[in-house]
Residue, then its C-alpha position, 0 to 999 in steps of 0.5 A: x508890688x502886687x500882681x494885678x487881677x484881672x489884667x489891665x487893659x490900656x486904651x486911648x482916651x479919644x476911645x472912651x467915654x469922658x466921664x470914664x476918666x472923670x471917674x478916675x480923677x474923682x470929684x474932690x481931691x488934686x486930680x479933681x482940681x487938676x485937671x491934668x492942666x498944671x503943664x498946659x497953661x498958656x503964657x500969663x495965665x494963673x491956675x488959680x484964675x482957671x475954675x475946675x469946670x474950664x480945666x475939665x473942658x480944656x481936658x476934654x478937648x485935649x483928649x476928645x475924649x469918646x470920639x474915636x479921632x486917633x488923636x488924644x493926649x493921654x490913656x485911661x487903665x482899666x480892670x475889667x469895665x472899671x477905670x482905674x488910672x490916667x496917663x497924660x503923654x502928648x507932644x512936649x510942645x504941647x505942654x505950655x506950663x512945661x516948656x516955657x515955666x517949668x525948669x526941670x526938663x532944661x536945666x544943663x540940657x540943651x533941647x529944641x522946645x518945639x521940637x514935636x517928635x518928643x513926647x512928655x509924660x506928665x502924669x500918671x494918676x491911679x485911683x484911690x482903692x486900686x494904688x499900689x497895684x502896679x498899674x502905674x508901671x502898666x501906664x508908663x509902659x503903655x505910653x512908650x508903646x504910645x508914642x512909638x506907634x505916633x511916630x515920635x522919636x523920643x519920650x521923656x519923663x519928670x518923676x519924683x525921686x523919692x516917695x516920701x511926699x504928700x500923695x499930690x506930689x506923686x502925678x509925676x510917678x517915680x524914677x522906678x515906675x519909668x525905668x521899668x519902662x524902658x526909661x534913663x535917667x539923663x539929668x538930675x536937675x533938683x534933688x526931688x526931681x530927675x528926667x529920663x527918657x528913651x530914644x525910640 
C-alpha cells in the first residue's frame, strides 16, 4: 500500500458542501446509482422503483450535508481541498435494507436489531484515480473514532472476504482494511462475507 500525500483529512459530512460527496460518487458508475441506499430501503420498496435523483435527496437528508448540525451518517476524505472518499457509518437501526433484509449481520448471532448504540459501516467508496492509497484504511479508522465520540458501544462491519470481484462489490471494503482498525472478525456467515466489530 501506497503512502498518501498530502495526508488525508477526514470530516463529517453535516460539514461539507454536498456537491463535495457527489464528486466523490461521480455521475456515472454503482456509487452514482447507489446513492449509499442499497441498506436504507424501507419495507417494500424496490431500488429499481427509486430514481437516482430521490436516492440522492434521501442521501441528503441523511447526512445534511453543509448544515454543520453534528448529526450525519457518514464522512467525506479529502487530500488537500479534493474529495476522495466516502464512508457510510450511522446506527445500525438505521439501515432498514440491513436489519430487516440482509442476512449477513445475523446469521448465528443473536442481536437486538434496534438496538441504536451499535453502529454499521456500509460503505467505503474512494474515487477513481486515487484507489489503492490506503485511504480506505483512513475512512474505516476515522469512523470508530466516529462512533466513539457519538457515544456508541459498538461498530461493525460487513466486508467482502476476498478481492477478486467486480469493483462494485467492493463498497463494503475488506477483512484487512477494518482489521487495521481495530476490527474482529466474530462471524463468517458466507464464504464471500464476514462481520467484524469492536466493543467500544
Amino acid at each position: 500500500m501506497d503512502d498518501v500525500s498530502p495526508p488525508v483529512q477526514v470530516r463529517p459530512a453535516d460539514e461539507v458542501p454536498f456537491e463535495d460527496l457527489q464528486r466523490v460518487l461521480g455521475t456515472r458508475g454503482a456509487g452514482h446509482r447507489c446513492q449509499c441506499q442499497r441498506y436504507r430501503l424501507p419495507p417494500g420498496e424496490s431500488f429499481a422503483a427509486v430514481p437516482v435523483e430521490v436516492r440522492a435527496e434521501r442521501l441528503r437528508a441523511q447526512t445534511d450535508a453543509g448544515s454543520g448540525s453534528g448529526s450525519t451518517s457518514g464522512l467525506v476524505a479529502y487530500l488537500g481541498d479534493e474529495p476522495v472518499g466516502w464512508c457510510a457509518v450511522a446506527p445500525r437501526a438505521d439501515h432498514d435494507g440491513l436489519v430487516r433484509v440482509f442476512r449477513v449481520p445475523w446469521d448465528g448471532r443473536d442481536e437486538d436489531r434496534a438496538d441504536r448504540s451499535v453502529w454499521a459501516v456500509t460503505c467505503l467508496f474512494v474515487r477513481a484515480g486515487f484507489r489503492r492509497r490506503g485511504i480506505s484504511r483512513v475512512l474505516a479508522a476515522a469512523a470508530v473514532e466516529h462512533v466513539r465520540a457519538a457515544g456508541g458501544r459498538a461498530v461493525e462491519a460487513y466486508p467482502i472476504t476476498t478481492t477478486r470481484v467486480i469493483d462494485e462489490e467492493l463498497h463494503v471494503g475488506t477483512v484487512p482494511t477494518f482489521a487495521a482498525a481495530g476490527l474482529v472478525e466474530v462471524s463468517r456467515p458466507t464464504q464471500r462475507r464476514a462481520v467484524m466489530r469492536l466493543d467500544l
